[in-house]
NUKEZA-648668 format. One record per residue (C-alpha): residue number from 1; residue in one letter; chain; x negated, y, z. Coordinates in Angstrom, 2 decimals, decimal comma, padded with zeros to 5 digits. Example, Ala and Ser with C-alpha at 12.3 -4.5 7.8 and 13.67 -1.06 7.14 Angstrom:
// NUKEZA-648668
    nr   rest   kette      east     north        up
     1      A       A   -012,30   -004,50    007,80
     2      S       A   -013,67   -001,06    007,14
//
This chain:
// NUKEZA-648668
    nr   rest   kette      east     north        up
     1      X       A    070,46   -007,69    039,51
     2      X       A    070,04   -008,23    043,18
     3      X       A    070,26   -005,54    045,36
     4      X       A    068,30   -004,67    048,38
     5      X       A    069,78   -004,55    051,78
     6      X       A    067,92   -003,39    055,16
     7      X       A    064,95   -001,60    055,69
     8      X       A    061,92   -000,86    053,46
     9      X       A    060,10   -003,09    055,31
    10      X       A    059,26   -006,81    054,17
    11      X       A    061,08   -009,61    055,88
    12      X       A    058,34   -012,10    054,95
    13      X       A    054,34   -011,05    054,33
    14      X       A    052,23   -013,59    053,31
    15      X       A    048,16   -012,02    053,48
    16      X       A    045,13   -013,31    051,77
    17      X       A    046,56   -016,85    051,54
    18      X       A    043,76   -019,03    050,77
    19      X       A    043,66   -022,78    050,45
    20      X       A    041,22   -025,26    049,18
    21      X       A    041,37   -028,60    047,97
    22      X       A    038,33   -030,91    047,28
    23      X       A    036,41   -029,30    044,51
    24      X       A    039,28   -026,60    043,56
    25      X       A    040,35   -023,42    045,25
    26      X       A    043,97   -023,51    044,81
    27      X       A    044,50   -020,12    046,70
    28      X       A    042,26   -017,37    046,06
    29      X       A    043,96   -014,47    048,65
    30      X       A    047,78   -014,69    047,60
    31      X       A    049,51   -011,72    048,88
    32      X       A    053,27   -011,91    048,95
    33      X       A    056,01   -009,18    050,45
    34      X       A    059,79   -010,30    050,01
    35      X       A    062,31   -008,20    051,66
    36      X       A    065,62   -009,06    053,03
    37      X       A    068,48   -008,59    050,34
    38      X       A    066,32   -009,20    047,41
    39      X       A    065,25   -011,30    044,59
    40      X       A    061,53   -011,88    044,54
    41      X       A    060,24   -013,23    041,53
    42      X       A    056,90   -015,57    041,53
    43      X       A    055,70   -015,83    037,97
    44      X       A    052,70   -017,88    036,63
    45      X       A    051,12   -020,29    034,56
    46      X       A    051,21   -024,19    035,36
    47      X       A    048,33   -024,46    037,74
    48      X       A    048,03   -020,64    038,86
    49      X       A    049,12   -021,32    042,60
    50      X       A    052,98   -021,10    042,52
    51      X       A    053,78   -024,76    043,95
    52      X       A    050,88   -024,78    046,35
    53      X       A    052,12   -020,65    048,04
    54      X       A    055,41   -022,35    047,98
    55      X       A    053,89   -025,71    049,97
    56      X       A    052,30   -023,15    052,26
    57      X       A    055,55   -021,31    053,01
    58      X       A    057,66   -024,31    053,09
    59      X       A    055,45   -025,92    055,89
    60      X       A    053,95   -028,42    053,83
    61      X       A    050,26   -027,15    053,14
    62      X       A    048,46   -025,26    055,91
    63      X       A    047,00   -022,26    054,59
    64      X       A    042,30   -022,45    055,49
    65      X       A    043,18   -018,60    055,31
    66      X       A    045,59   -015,65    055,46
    67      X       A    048,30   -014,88    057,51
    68      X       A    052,13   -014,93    057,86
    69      X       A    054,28   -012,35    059,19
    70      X       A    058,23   -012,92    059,85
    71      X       A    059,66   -009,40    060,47
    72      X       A    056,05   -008,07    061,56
    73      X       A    055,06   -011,19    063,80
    74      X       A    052,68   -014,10    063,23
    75      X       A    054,05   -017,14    061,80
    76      X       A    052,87   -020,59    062,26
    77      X       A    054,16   -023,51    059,88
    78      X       A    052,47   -026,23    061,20
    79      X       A    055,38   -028,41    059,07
    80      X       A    058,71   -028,32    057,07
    81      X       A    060,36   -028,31    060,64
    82      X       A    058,85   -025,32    061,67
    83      X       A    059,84   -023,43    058,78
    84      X       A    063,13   -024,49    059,13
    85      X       A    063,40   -023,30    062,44
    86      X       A    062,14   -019,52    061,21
    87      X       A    065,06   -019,77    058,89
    88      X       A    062,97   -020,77    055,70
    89      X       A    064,09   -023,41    053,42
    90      X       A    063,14   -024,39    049,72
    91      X       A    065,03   -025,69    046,98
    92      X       A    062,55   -027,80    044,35
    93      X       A    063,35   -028,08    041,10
    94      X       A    063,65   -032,12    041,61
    95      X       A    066,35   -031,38    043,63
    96      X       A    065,84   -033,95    047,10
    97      X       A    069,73   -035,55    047,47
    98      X       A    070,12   -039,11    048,50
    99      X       A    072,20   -040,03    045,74
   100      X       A    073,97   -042,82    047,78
   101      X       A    074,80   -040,60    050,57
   102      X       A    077,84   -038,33    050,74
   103      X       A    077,80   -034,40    050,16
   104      X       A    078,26   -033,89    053,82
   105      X       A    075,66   -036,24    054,75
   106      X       A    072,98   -034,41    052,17
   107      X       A    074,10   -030,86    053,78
   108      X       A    073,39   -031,47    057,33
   109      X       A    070,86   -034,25    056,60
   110      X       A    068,37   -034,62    059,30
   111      X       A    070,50   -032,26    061,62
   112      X       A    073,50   -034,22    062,20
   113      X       A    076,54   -032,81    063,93
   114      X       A    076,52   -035,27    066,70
   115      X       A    077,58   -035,45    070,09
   116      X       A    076,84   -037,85    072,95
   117      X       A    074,61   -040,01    070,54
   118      X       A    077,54   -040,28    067,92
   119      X       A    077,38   -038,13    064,79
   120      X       A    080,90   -036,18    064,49
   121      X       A    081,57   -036,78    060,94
   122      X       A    084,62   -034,95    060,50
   123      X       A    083,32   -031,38    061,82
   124      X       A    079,99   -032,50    059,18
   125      X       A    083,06   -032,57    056,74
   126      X       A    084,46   -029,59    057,85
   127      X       A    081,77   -027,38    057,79
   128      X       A    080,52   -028,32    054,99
   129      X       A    083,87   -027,62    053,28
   130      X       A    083,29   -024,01    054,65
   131      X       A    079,68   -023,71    053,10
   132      X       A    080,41   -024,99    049,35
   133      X       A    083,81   -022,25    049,83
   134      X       A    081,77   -019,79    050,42
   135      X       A    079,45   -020,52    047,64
   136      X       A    082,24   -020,44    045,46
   137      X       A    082,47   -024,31    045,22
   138      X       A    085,46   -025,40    047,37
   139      X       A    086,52   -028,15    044,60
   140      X       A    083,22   -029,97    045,48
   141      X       A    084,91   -032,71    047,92
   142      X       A    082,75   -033,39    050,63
   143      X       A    083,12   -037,08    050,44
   144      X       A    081,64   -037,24    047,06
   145      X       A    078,43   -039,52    046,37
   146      X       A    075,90   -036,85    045,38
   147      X       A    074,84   -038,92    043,08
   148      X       A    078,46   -038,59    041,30
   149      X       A    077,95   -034,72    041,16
   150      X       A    076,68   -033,02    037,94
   151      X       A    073,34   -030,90    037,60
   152      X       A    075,24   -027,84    038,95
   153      X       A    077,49   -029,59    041,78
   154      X       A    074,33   -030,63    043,16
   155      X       A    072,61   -027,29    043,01
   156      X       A    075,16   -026,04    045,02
   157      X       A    074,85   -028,61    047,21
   158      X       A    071,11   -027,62    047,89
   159      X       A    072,33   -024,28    048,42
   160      X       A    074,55   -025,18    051,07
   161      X       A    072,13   -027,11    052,76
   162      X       A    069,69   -024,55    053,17
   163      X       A    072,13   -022,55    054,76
   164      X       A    073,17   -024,67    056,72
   165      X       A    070,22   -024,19    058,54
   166      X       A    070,95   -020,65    058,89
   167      X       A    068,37   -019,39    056,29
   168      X       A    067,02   -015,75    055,64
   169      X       A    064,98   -016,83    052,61
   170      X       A    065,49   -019,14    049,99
   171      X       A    062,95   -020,65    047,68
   172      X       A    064,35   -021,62    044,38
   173      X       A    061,82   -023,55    042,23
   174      X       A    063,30   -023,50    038,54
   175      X       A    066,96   -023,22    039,97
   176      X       A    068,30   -023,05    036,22
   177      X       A    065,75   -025,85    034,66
   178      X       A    068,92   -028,61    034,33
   179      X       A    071,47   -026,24    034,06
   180      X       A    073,80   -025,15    031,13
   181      X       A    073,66   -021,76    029,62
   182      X       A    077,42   -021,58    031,54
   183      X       A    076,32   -022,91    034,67
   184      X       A    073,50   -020,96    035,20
   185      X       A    075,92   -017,33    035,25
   186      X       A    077,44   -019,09    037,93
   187      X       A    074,15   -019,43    039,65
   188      X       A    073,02   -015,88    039,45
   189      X       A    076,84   -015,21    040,68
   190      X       A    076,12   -017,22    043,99
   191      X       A    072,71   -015,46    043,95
   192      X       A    074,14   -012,19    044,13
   193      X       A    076,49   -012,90    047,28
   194      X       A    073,83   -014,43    048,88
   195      X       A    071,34   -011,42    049,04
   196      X       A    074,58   -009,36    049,21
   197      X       A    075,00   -010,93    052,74
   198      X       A    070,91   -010,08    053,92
   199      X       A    069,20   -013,19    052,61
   200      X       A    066,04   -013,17    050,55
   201      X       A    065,82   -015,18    047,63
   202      X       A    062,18   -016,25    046,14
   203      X       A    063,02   -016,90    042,14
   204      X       A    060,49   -018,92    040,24
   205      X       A    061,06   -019,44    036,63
   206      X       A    059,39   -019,59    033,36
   207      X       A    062,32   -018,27    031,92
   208      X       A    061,62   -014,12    031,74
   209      X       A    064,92   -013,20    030,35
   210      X       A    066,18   -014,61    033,49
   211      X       A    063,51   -012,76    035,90
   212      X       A    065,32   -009,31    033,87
   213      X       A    068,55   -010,42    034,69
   214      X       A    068,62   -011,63    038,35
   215      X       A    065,15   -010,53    039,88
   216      X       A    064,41   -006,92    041,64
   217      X       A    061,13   -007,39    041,97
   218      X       A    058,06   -009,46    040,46
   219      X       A    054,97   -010,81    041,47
   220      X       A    051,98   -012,33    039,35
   221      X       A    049,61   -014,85    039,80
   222      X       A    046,85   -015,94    038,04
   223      X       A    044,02   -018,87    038,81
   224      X       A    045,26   -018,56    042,43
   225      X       A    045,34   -015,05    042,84
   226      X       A    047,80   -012,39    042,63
   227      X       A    047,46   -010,05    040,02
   228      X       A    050,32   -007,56    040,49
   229      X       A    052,80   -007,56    042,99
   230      X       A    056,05   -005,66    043,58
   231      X       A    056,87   -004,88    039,88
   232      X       A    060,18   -003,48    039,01
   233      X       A    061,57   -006,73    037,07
   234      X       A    064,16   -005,19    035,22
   235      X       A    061,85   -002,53    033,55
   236      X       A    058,58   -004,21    033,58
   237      X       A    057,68   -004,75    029,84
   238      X       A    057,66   -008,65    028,86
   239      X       A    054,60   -007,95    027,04
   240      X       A    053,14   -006,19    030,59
   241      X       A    054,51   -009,48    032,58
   242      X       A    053,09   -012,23    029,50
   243      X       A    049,36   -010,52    029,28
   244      X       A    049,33   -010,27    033,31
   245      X       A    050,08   -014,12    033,29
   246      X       A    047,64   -014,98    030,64
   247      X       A    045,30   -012,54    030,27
   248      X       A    046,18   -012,02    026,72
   249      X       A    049,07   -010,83    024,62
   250      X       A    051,14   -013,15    023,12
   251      X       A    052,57   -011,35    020,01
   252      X       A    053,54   -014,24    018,17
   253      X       A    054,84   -017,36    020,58
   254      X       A    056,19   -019,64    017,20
   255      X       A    053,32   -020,64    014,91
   256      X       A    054,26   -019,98    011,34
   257      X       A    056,65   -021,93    009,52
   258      X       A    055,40   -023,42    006,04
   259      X       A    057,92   -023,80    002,63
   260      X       A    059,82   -026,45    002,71
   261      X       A    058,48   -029,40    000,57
   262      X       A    061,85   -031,20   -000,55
   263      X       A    059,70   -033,80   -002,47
   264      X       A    058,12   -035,27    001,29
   265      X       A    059,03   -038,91    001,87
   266      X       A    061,81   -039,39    004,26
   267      X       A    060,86   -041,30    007,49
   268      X       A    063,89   -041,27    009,57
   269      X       A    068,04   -041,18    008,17
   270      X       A    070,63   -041,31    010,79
   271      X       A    074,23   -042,73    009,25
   272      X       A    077,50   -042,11    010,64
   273      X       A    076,04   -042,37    014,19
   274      X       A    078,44   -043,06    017,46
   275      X       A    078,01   -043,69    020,98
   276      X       A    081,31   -044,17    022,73
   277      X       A    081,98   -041,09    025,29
   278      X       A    079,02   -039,05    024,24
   279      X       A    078,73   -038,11    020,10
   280      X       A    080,70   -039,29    016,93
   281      X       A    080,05   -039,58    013,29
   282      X       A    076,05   -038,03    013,29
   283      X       A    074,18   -038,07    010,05
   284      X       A    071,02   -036,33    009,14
   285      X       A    067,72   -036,96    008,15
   286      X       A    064,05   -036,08    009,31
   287      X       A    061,41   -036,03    006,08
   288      X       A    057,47   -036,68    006,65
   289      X       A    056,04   -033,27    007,97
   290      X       A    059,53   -031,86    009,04
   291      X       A    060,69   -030,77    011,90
   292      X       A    064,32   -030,77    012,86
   293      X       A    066,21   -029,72    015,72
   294      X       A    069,14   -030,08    017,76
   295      X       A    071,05   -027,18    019,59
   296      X       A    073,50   -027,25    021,86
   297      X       A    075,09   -027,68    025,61
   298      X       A    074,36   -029,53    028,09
   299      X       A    076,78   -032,86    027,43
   300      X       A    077,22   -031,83    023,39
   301      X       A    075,32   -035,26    022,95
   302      X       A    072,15   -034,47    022,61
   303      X       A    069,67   -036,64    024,41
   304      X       A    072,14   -039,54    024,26
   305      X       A    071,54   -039,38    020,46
   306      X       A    067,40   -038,96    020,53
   307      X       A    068,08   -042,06    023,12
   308      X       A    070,46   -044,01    020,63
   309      X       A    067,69   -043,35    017,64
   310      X       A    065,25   -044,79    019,69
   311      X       A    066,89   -047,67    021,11
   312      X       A    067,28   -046,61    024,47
   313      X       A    071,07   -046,96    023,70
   314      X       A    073,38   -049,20    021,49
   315      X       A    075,50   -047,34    019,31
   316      X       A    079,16   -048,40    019,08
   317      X       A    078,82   -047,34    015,06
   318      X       A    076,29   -046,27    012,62
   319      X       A    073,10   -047,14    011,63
   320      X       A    069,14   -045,88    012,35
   321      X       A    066,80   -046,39    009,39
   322      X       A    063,02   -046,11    009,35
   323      X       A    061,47   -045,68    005,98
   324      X       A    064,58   -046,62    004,15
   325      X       A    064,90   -050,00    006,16
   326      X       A    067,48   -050,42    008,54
   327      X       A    066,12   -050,57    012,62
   328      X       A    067,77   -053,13    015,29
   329      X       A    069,89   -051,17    017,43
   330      X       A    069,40   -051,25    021,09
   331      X       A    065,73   -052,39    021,07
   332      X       A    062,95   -049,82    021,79
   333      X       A    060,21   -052,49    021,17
   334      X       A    061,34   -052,18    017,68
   335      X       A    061,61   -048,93    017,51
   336      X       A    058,47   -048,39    018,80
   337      X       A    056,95   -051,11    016,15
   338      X       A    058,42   -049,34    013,16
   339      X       A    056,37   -045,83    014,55
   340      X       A    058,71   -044,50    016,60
   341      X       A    057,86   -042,51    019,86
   342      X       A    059,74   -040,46    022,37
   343      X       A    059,08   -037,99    025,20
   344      X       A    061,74   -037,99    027,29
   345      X       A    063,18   -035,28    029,16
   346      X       A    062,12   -036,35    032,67
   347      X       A    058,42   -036,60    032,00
   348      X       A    057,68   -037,49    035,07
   349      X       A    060,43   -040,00    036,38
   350      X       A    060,59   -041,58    032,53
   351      X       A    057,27   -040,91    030,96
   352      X       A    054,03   -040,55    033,33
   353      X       A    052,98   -042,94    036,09
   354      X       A    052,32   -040,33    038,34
   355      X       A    049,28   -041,60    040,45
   356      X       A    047,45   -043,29    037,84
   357      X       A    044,85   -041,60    035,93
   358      X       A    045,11   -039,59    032,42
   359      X       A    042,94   -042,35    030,73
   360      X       A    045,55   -045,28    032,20
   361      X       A    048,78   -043,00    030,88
   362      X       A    047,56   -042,34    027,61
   363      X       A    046,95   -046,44    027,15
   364      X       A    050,18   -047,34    028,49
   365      X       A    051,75   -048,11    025,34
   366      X       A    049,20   -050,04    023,51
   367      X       A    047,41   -051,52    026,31
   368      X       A    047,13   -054,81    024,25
   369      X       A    044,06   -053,31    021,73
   370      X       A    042,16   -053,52    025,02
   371      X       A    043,03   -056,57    026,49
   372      X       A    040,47   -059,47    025,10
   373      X       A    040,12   -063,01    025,96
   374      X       A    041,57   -061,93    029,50
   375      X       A    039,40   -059,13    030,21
   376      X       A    040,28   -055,32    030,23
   377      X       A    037,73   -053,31    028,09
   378      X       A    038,15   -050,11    030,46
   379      X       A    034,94   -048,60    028,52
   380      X       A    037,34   -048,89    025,39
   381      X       A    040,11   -046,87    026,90
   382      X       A    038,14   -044,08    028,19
   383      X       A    036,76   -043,15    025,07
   384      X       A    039,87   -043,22    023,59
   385      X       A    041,24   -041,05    026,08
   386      X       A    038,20   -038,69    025,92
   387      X       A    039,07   -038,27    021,78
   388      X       A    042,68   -037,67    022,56
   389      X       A    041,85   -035,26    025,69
   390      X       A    039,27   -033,44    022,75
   391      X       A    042,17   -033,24    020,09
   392      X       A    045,02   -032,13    022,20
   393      X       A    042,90   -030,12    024,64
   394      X       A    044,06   -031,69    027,72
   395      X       A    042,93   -029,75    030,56
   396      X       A    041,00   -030,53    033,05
   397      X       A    039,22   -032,58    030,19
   398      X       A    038,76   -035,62    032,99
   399      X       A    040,18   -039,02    031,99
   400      X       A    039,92   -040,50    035,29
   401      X       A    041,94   -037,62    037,30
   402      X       A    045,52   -038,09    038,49
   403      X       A    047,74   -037,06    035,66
   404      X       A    050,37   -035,85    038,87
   405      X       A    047,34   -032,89    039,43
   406      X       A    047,80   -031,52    036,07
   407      X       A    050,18   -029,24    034,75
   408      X       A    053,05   -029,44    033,30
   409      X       A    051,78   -028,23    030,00
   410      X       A    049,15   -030,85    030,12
   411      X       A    051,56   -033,51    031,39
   412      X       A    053,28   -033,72    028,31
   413      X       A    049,74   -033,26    026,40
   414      X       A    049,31   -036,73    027,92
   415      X       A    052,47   -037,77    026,75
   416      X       A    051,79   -036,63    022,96
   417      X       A    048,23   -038,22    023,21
   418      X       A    049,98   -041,94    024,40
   419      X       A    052,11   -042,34    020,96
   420      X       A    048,98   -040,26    018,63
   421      X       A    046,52   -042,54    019,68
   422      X       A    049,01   -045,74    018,33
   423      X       A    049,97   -043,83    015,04
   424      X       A    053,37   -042,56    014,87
   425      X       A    055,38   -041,27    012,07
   426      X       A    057,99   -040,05    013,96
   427      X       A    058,00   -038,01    017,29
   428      X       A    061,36   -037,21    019,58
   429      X       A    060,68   -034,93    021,76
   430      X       A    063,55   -033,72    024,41
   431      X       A    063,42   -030,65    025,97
   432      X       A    059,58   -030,42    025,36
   433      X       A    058,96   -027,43    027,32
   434      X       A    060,58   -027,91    030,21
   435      X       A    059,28   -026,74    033,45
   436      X       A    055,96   -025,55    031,27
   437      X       A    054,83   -021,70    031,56
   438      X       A    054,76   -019,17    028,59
   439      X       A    051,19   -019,62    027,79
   440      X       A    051,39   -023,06    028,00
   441      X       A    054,53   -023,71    025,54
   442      X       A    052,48   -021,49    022,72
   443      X       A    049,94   -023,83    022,74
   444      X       A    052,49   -026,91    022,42
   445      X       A    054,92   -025,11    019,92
   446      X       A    051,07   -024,84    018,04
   447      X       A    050,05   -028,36    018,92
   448      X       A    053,68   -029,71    017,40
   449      X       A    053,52   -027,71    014,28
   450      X       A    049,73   -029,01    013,20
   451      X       A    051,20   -032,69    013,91
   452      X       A    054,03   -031,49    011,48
   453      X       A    051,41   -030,64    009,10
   454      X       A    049,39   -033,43    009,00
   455      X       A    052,92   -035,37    008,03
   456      X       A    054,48   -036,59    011,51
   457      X       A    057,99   -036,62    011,28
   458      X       A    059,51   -034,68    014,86
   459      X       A    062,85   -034,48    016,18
   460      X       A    063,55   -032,64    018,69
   461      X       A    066,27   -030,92    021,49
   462      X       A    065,89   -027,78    023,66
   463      X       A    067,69   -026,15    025,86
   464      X       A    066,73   -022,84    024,17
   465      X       A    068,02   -021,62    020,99
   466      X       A    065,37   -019,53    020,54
   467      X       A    062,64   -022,27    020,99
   468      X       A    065,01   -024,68    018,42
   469      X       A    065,24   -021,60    015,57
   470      X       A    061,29   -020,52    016,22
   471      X       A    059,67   -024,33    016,11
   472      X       A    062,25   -026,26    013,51
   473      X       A    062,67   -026,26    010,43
   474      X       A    066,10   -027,49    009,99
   475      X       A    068,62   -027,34    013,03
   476      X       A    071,71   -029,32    013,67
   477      X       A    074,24   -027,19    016,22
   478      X       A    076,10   -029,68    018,67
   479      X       A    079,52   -029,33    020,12
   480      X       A    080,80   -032,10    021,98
   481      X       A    079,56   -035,22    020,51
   482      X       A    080,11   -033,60    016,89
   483      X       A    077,59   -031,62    014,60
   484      X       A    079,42   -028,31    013,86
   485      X       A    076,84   -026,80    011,91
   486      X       A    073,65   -028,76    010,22
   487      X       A    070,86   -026,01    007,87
   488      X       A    067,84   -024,22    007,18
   489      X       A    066,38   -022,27    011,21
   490      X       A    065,49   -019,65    009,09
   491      X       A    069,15   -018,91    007,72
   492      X       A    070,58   -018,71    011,37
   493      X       A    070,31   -016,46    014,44
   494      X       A    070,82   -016,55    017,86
   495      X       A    074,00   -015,41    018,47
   496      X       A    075,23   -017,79    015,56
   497      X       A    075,01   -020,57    017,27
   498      X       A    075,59   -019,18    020,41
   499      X       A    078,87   -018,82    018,90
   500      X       A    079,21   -022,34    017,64
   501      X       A    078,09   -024,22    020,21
   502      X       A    080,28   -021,61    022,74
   503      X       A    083,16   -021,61    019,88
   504      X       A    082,64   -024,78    018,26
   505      X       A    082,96   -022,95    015,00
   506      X       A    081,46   -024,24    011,80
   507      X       A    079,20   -021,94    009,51
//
């Protein structure tokens, strides 16, 4: 837990935000009070308003109506400059580093320490030495490519830029999203001296065992408006916080698991698998209808092996068979021939072209069925995309809309509908749920087990032992490149392979 510093009185308070977009009101009167020496917590569904109050406070959107008051005066954001200046700056959860560029150069990035026209690059180093010290990161050299830096080196290094610019608030969009289950204590650690110092902190997860741990206070929104506000967030019931988000209770998040059926056909058999540097000697199979999982840390392996059984990656050893033939290593177009298909972790930097419409995503991989004598049968490929939209429930149900307006939830709805609409037997699916809200995930953990039933074969990886245990139906627990640990969800608990996966300790 944070803990508040200062007066009662808010720091930041955002009134009646309101803001439109053509045909959609994005803000419906968002209030928001975040004091200094506290962590706030914005909770919501994909699409409730979180991203666009954050735009609004970050300088990006101007709000049609609504004010802002910084310690009791009006605040104007006319853009990201302006909120900089008022000492407000936003981490997003695609963190924005210039890979090529040095740590010192991403820290004082568009502020320079220059003098006489020349930028004083050893002071940049200097300070910046002093700011990733003081968040606990000396050993980060300041030299570094960013690019070089792993998923928590260059958290810290957003950290440090924001206050470099002398920030009282910090926005943290999923802070913890690409983080380890180790790395992330040592986020709410730096989270903790930061409001211990005066600064506010703005938390927005869809992780509410998190929001218990590090958050003092909560608010809700819902379709744009905010539907409780300033609730205690370590005592506030998860049930309270889950309806408030959804308007419903959610009593049973993991639809239920069916017997297993020993006698299904086996689609997919990993032998003896190995990728230099990354996982040895993996083995396991995935039968029609079955859904297995793999647990474990980020860098036990995990997505490089869902990337070796597709192709993505050539295995130094081992074999991937499909149907009891072997499949050419290295070569997705075979994969994807023999009924393979994969959602990959980063959706939307590997999976979705961002400005092109739902219809045009969900025909990316089999474009050719609509291709004919050197025309493009575009009539063809909406009404596919209208069944798929129908059968997965993609919402809004408009082929033609940007698939970057929709949520995350739906994003990887579009994903799904791209391989079900060219017939797959098996699905991978890494880290299926990421960035998606609570309601949202309920309705893909559903969506995944009816594929499952109707006799797609799904592999999967998440973050979250509890999502691995509640959706699979056999789970392999990772430890650095080796499988510690390979049985039935049902006969293992958390804390069990907490333990391996911490311990490396076979059951």
């Amino acid at each position: 837990m944070g803990q508040v510093h200062g007066s009662p009185h808010p720091l930041l308070r955002m009134r009646g935000i309101v803001k439109r977009f053509p045909g959609v009101r994005a803000l419906d009167g968002v209030d928001l009070d975040v004091r200094a020496g506290e962590v706030h917590c914005l909770l919501g569904q994909n699409g409730a308003g979180k991203s666009t109050l954050i735009k609004v406070l970050a300088g990006a959107h101007r709000p049609d109506e609504g004010e802002i008051l910084l310690d009791g005066k009006p605040l104007r954001l006319p853009d990201p400059h302006a909120a900089t200046r008022a000492g407000i700056a936003t981490i997003h959860q695609e963190l924005d580093l210039v890979d090529g560029l040095s740590v010192a150069d991403n820290i004082f990035l568009g502020h320079e320490r220059a003098r006489l026209g020349f930028t004083r690059r050893a002071e940049g180093e200097r300070r910046a030495r002093e700011l990733l010290a003081g968040l606990g990161h000396g050993e980060i050299p300041p030299r570094r490519e960013a690019g070089r830096l792993p998923a928590a080196g260059r958290q810290v290094v957003s950290m440090a830029r924001a206050l470099s610019h002398d920030a009282r608030l910090i926005v943290m969009d999923e802070p913890s999203a690409a983080l380890a289950h180790d790395e992330v204590s040592g986020l709410f650690r730096i989270i903790r001296e930061l409001t211990a110092s005066g600064v506010a902190v703005v938390y927005i997860s869809h992780r509410l065992e998190e929001i218990r741990e590090i958050g003092d206070r909560v608010t809700v929104l819902k379709d744009g408006r905010s539907v409780a506000g300033g609730l205690p967030a370590r005592t506030t019931p998860t049930s309270e916080v889950v309806a408030l988000m959804t308007g419903r209770e959610l009593e049973h998040a993991f639809p239920d698991r069916p017997p297993p059926a020993d006698d299904r056909p086996e689609i997919l058999r990993v032998e003896g698998l190995s990728l230099a540097g990354a996982f040895e000697d993996v083995s396991f199979s995935v039968r029609a209808g079955e859904i297995v999982g793999l647990a474990g840390l980020v860098g036990a392996g995990r997505s490089e092996i869902l990337e070796t059984v597709y192709g993505a990656r050539r295995p130094t050893r081992g074999r991937v068979l499909m149907d009891g033939k072997p499949v050419r290593p290295g070569d997705t177009q075979v994969a994807v021939r023999r009924g393979m298909g994969l959602a990959p972790e980063e959706r939307k930097s590997q999976a979705l072209l961002l400005n092109e419409s739902v219809a045009a995503n969900i025909s990316l991989a089999g474009m050719g069925r609509y291709a004919r004598f050197g025309w493009f049968d575009r009539t063809r490929e909406r009404a596919d995309a209208r069944a798929q939209i129908k059968a997965l429930d993609i919402r809004p149900p408009d082929p033609a809309r940007a698939v970057r307006t929709l949520s995350g939830g739906n994003q990887q709805k579009v994903v799904l509908a791209r391989w079900l609409l060219n017939g797959r037997r098996l699905l991978i699916l890494d880290e299926p749920t990421r960035g998606v809200d609570v309601g949202a995930r309920a309705e893909l953990y559903g969506l995944v087990r009816t594929l499952a039933d109707q006799g797609i074969a799904v592999l999967l990886v998440s973050s979250e032992v509890p999502e691995v245990l509640g959706l699979a139906d056999r789970v392999l627990v990772l430890r650095e490149g080796r499988v510690v640990h390979q049985g039935d969800a049902a006969d293992l608990g958390e804390h069990e392979v907490l333990e391996m996966i911490m311990e490396g300790g076979a059951r």
